[in-house]
C-alpha positions as CSV (number, residue, x, y, z in Angstrom):
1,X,-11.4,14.6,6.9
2,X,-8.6,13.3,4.8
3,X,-5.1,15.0,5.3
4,X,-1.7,14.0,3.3
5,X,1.3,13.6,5.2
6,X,4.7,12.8,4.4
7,X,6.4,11.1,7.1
8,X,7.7,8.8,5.4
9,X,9.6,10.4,2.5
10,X,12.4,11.6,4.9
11,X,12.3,8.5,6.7
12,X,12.8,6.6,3.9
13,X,15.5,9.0,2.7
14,X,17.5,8.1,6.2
15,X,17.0,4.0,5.8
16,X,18.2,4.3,2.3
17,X,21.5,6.2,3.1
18,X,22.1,3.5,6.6
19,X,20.5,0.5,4.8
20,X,22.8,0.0,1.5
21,X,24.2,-2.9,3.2
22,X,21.9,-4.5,5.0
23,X,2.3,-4.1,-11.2
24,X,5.6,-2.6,-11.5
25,X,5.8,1.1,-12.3
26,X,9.2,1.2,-14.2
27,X,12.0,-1.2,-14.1
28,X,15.5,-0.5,-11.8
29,X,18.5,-1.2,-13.3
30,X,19.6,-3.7,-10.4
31,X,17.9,-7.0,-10.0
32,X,15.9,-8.8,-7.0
33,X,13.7,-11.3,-6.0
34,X,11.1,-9.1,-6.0
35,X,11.4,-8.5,-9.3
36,X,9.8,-11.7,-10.3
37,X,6.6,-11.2,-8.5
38,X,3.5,-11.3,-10.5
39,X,0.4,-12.1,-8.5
40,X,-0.9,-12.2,-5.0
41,X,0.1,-15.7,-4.6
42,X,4.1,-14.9,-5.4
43,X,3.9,-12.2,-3.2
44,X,2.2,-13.5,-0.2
45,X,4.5,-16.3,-0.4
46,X,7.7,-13.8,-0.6
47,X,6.2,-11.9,2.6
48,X,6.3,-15.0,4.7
49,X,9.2,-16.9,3.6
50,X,11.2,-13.4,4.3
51,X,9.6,-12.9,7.6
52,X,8.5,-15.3,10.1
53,X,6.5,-13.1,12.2
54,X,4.1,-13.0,9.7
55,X,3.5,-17.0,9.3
56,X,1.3,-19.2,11.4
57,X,-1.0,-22.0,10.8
58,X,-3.8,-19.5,12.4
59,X,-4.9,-17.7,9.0
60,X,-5.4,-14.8,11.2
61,X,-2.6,-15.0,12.4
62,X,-1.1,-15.1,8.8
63,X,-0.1,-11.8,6.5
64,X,-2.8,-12.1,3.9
65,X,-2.6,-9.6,0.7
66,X,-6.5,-8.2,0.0
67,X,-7.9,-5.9,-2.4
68,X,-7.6,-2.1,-1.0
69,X,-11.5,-1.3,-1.2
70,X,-12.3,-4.3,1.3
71,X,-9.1,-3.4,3.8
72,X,-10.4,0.4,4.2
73,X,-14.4,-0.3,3.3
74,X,-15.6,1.2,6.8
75,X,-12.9,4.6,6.5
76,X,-13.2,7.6,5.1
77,X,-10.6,6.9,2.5
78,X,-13.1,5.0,0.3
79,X,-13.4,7.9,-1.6
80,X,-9.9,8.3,-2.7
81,X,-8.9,4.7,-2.9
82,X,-12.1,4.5,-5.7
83,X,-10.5,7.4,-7.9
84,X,-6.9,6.1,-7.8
85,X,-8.0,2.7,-8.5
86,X,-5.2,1.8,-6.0
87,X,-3.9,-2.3,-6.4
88,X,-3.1,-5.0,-3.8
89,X,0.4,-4.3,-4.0
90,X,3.3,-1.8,-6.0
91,X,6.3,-2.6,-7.3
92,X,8.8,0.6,-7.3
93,X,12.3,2.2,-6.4
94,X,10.7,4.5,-3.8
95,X,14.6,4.8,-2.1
96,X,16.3,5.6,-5.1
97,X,18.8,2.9,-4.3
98,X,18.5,1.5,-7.8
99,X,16.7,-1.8,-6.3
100,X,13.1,-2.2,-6.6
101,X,10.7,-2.2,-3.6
102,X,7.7,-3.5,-2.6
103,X,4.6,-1.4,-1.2
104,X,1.6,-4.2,-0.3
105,X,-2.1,-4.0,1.3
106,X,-2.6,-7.2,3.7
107,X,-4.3,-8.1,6.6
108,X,-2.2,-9.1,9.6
109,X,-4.2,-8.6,12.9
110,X,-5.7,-5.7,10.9
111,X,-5.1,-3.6,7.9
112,X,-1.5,-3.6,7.8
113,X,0.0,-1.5,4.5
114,X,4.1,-2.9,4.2
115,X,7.1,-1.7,2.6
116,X,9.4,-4.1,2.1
117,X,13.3,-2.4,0.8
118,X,14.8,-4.1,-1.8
119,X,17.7,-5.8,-1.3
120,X,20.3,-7.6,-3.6
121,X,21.2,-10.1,-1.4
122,X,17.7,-11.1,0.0
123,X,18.1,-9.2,3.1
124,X,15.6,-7.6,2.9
125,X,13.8,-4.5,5.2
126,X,10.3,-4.4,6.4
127,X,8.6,-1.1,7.2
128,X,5.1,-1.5,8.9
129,X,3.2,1.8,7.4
130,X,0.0,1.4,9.7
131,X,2.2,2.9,12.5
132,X,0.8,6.1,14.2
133,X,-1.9,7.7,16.1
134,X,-4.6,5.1,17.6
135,X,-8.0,5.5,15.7
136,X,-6.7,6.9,12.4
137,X,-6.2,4.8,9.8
138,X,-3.3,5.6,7.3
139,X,-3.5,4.8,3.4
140,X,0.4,5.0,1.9
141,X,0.2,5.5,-1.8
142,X,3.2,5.5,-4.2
143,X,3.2,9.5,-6.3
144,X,5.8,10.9,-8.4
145,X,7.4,14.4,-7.3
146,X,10.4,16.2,-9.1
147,X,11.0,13.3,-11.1
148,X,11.8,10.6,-7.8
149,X,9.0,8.3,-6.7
150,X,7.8,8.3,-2.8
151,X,5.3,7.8,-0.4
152,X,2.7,9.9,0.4
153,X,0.7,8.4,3.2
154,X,-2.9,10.0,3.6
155,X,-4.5,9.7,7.3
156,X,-8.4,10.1,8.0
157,X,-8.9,12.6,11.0
């Protein structure tokens, strides 16, 4: 069974308000490196130039972006990733802090969906969204509500 949760829109809601210092879907007014991402390439390289933990000289070891289909091919979320015809990564101001953010699919160990926070001086925050109960596997997908953008992460059960 697939069940939509939204843990993260009040979440994000929190890191937005403590945070300010610290295939786009519409353009914020305040500019960032990520920004000028435009393929997998540009943004694998942003990921682990940003953050260490996520480059080794063990590919496996290595954040790799993939296409959603093969990350979630054995899970029951097959179905819905096929009728959103979901991407390998989101550009979008899903804080509303006027700086565009990054949602991306990888492989790190696993599938491991990110949120990276945008950042205007390149510090930048990393959420890991596969976070939660062991054995379910969580698909975050970016949907517009009440004119804001956030995350709505669906879960098989």
């Amino acid at each position: 069974m697939i069940r939509s949760i939204y843990p993260l829109a009040f979440f994000l809601i929190l890191i937005s308000s403590s945070c300010k210092t610290g295939a786009s879907i519409s353009s914020p007014s305040n500019e960032n490196t990520i920004n000028e991402l435009s393929s997998n390439g540009t943004v694998s390289a942003f990921i682990m130039s940003h953050f260490k933990r996520y480059t080794s000289e063990d590919q496996h070891k290595t954040f790799q972006v993939k296409p959603v289909r093969e990350l979630y091919r054995a899970t029951k979320l097959i179905t819905l990733i096929d009728s959103l015809q979901l991407k390998n990564w989101y550009k979008q101001d899903v804080d509303s802090d006027g700086l565009t953010d990054l949602l991306v699919y990888g492989f790190y160990g696993g599938t491991s969906p990110i949120l990276i926070l945008g950042s205007s001086t390149n510090n930048y925050t990393l959420l890991d969204l596969k976070r939660g109960k062991r054995g379910v596997e969580y698909l975050p997908v970016i949907e517009r509500q009440d004119g804001k953008y956030l995350i709505r992460n669906y879960e098989t059960t």
